[in-house]
C-alpha positions, -999 to +999 in steps of 0.1 A: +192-376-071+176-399-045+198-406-011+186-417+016+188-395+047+218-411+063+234-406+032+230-372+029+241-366+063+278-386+058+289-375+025+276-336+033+296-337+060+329-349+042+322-328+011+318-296+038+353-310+052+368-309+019+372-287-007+372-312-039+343-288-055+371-264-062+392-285-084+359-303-101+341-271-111+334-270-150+352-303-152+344-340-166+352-370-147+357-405-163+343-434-134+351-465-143+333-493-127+309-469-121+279-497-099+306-511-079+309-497-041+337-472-051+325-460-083+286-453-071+298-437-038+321-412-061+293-405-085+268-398-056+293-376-039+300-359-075+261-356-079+255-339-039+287-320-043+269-301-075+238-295-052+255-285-022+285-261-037+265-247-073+292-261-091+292-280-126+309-314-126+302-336-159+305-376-154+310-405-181+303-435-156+317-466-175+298-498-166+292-533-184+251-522-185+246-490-192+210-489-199+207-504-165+203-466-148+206-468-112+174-461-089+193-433-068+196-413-102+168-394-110+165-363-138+204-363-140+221-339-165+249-344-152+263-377-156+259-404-188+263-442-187+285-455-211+296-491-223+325-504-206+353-505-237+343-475-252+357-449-232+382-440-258+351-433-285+343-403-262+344-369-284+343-349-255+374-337-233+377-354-202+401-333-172+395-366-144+399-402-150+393-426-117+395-459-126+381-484-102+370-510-125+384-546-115+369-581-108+362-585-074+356-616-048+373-649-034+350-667-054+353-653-082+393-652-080+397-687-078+371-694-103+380-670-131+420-665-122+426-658-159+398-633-166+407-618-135+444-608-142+437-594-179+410-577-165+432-557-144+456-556-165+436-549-200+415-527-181+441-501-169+457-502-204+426-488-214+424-459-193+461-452-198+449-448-236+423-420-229+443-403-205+470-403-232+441-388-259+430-365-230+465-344-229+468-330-189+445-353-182+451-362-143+441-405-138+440-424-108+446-464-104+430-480-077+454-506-066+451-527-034+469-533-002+476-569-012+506-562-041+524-563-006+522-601-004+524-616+029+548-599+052+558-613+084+537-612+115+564-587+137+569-566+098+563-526+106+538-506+092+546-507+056+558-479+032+548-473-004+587-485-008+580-521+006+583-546-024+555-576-015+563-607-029+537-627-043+535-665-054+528-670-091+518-702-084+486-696-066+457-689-078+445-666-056+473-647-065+457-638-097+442-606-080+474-588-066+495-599-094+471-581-119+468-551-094+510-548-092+512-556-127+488-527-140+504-508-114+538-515-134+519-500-167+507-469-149+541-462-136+560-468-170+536-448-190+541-417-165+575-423-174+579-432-213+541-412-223+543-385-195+510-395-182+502-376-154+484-411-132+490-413-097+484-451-080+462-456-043+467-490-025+437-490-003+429-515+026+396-533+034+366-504+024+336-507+046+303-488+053+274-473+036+277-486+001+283-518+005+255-545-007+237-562+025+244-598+010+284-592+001+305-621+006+330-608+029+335-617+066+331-581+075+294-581+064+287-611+076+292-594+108+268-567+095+240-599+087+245-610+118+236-580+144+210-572+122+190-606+120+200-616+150+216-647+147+254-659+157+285-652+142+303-685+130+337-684+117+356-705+091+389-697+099+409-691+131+405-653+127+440-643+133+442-625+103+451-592+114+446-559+090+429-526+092+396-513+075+385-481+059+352-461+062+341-456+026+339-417+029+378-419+040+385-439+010+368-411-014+389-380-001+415-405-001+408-409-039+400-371-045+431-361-028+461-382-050+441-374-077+446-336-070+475-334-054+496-362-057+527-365-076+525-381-108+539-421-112+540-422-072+519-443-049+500-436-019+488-460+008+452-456+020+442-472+053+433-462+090+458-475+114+434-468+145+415-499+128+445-527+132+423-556+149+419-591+141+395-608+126+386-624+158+387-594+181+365-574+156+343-602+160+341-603+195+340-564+199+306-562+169+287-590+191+296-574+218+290-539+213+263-542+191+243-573+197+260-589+232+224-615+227+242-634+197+278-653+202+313-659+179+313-695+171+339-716+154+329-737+120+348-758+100+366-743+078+366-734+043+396-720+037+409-738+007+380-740-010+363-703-012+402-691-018+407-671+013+442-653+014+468-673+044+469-656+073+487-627+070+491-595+093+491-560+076+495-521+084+501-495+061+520-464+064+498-436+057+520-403+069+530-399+030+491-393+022+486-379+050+510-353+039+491-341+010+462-332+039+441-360+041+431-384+071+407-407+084+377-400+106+358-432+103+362-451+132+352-492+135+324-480+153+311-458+135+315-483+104+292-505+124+273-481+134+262-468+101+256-497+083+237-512+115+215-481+108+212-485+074+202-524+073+181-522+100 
């Protein structure tokens, strides 16, 4: 497998921190969405895991172009691209079943709202159906902070209890209403099928495995430091949230998979992150590249479909309890994706 230095160096130091190998040994995984951020940072730390520990873990990573190989895989016996929608033809047993796969993008939201929701929705259905072929099969659902809705500015940091409304009449709404609605299907089939899935809701997931020309604010910030040129934002930047370092996300993913309880939820976040939009604008420039400014554009709000401003912290103590936390502070996110770019 070919990984860049600095990526060697962060995920050997999380896969030393954790002892993952010991439940993947001999074992087949199921990645679905397997060249999106999440699904290529599990299959690389799969792949470095076997290196590093002398274990044998066995991947099906289900994509939409699977002759398509990625350049980072080189000689792999260890992993097989499949077509996305035939997971369920698989002969062989499969013990893991992360499903990440799910449209992803403002743009993309507001222009395909339809597509988007079945996809999530569809898309889960089918994992639930090979875990269900797969009997003890352990799945996880990748959900998203957002089935929260839009709590109020002075809300508390929010428990996997909190019930987020949403409004149906948006169509940026498509996203989280998929997410709470495949959500619904995981939890109903632990209960009618005894399906033994577990659900994460992570927050913003940021650093090393991102692509340089993503549309999100927080790598425009990236774009910016790098080529040296100012900041300009289209909203007021008062949206206030948290982020998580990518490697934080993966144990967070390895760890409900594991050892969480079957038909529960788990938030995902790092609380030490809870900024604004603004101030982590203000602090990157500043701490980073003080020679470019923050400027104020008009703003596109309505048109690229960006969520209303909203202010969100999740409670992480019940994750947290299974023996996981985050080490990946917003520096260090900057810091290794300034390093990688550059």
């Amino acid at each position: 497998m070919k990984l860049t230095e600095l990526e060697k160096r962060e995920i050997s130091t999380y896969i030393s921190r954790n002892d993952f190998y010991s439940y993947l040994d001999n074992k087949t995984v199921l990645i679905t969405g397997a060249k999106g951020l999440i699904g290529s940072g599990l299959i690389k730390w799969i792949l470095l895991q076997n290196e590093m520990k002398g274990v044998k873990t066995k991947v099906y990573a289900s994509t939409r172009n699977p002759e398509d190989i990625p350049e980072y895989i080189e000689n792999e016996d260890n992993i097989i691209y499949i077509q996305y929608g035939t997971e369920n033809d698989l002969d062989e047993r499969i013990d893991y079943i992360i499903h990440t796969a799910s449209p992803m993008g403002n743009k993309n939201h507001m222009q395909y709202p339809v597509e988007t929701f079945k996809t999530n929705v569809e898309g889960t259905q089918m994992a639930l159906n090979v875990a269900s072929k797969n009997k003890g099969c352990s799945m996880i659902y990748l959900s998203s902070e957002e089935v929260y809705g839009l709590p109020a500015d002075d809300t508390p940091a929010i428990s996997e209890d909190m019930v987020g409304a949403i409004d149906s009449l948006n169509l940026r709404s498509c996203y989280p209403l998929g997410k709470k609605a495949a959500e619904f299907l995981c939890y109903a089939s632990s209960e009618e099928y005894d399906i033994n899935v577990k659900i994460i809701r992570m927050t913003v997931i940021q650093g090393l495995f991102q692509k340089y020309d993503e549309a999100r604010v927080v790598n425009e910030l990236v774009r910016c430091v790098v080529e040296n040129k100012d900041f300009v934002m289209r909203t007021d930047g008062m949206t206030k949230k948290c982020m998580l370092y990518s490697l934080d996300a993966f144990a967070g993913i390895f760890t409900v998979l594991f050892k969480g309880e079957k038909g529960q939820a788990y938030n995902a976040s790092n609380p030490e992150t809870f900024i604004t939009v603004r101030d982590l604008a203000h602090h990157v420039v500043e701490r980073f590249n003080p020679n470019i400014k923050v400027v104020f554009g008009e703003s596109t709000k309505k048109e690229e479909g960006f969520l209303p401003h909203r202010t969100l912290v999740q409670d992480c103590s019940k994750l947290m309890e299974l023996g996981w936390k985050p080490y990946g502070s917003l520096d260090h996110i900057y810091e290794v994706d300034i390093e990688r770019f550059k």
